[in-house]
C-alpha positions in Angstrom: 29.0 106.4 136.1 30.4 107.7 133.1 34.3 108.8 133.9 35.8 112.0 132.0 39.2 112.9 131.1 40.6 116.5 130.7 44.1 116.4 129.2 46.2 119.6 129.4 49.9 120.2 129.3 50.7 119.9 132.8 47.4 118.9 134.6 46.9 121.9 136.4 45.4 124.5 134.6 41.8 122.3 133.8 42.1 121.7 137.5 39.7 124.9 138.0 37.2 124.2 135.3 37.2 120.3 136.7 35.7 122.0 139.7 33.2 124.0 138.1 32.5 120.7 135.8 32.0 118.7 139.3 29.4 121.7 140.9 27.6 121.3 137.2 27.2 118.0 137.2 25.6 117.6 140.8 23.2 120.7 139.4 22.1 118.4 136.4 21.8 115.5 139.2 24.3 113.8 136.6 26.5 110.6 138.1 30.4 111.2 136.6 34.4 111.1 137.7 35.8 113.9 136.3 40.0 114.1 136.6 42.7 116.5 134.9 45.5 114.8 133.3 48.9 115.9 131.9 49.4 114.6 128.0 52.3 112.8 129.5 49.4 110.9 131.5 47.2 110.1 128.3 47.9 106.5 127.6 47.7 105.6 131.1 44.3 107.1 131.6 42.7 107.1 128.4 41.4 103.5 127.9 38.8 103.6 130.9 37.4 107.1 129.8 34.2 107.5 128.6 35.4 110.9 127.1 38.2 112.9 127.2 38.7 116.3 126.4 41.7 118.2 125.4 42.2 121.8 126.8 43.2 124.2 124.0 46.8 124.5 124.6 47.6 120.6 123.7 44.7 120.3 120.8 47.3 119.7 118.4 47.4 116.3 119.6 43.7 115.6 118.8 44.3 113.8 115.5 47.1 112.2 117.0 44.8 111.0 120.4 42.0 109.9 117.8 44.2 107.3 115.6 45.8 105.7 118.8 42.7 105.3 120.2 39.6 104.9 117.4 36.9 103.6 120.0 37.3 106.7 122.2 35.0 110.0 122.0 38.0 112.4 122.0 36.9 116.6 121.3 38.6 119.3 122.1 37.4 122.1 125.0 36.0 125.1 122.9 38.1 128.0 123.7 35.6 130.7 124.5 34.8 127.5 127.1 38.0 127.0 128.6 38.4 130.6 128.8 35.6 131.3 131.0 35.6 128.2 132.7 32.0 127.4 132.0 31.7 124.0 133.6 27.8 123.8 132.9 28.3 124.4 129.3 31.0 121.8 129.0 29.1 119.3 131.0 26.5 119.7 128.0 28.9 119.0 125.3 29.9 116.3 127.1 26.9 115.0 127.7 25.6 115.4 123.9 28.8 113.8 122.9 28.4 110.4 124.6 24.2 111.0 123.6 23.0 111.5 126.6 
């Protein structure tokens, strides 16, 4: 069961698109943990993800995120994405991202 990581500033605001993420996932018959995080969260949470995704208002930290930890796959939620909250089409970029 891969686990997935949203980080946002506060936690909340992915908490929406982690449910839509969820519904996706059980469509696609596709066996994940998805949880929102605040940044303040990251280095607790970070080193069991299989992924983790930054939501657009804290993607200045991506470079940042990527250095600390090298042996992570750590992208950033495509705005348009976010926006809409278009779980399915996240659950594909997270799925292409880990090559699945």
């Amino acid at each position: 069961m891969k686990n997935i990581v949203l980080i946002c500033a506060a936690g909340m605001s992915t908490s929406l698109l982690v449910t839509k993420m969820q519904k996706a996932a059980v469509e696609m018959n596709y066996e994940c943990k998805i949880a929102a995080y605040a940044l303040a969260e990251a280095a607790n949470v970070i080193p069991t993800a299989d992924i983790v995704l930054l939501g657009p208002q804290v993607r200045f930290n991506l470079a940042k995120l990527r250095i600390a930890y090298p042996d992570k796959v750590i992208d950033t939620i495509e705005m348009r994405m976010y926006g809409t909250m278009n779980g399915a089409g996240v659950m594909e970029v997270v799925k292409k991202a880990i090559g699945e």
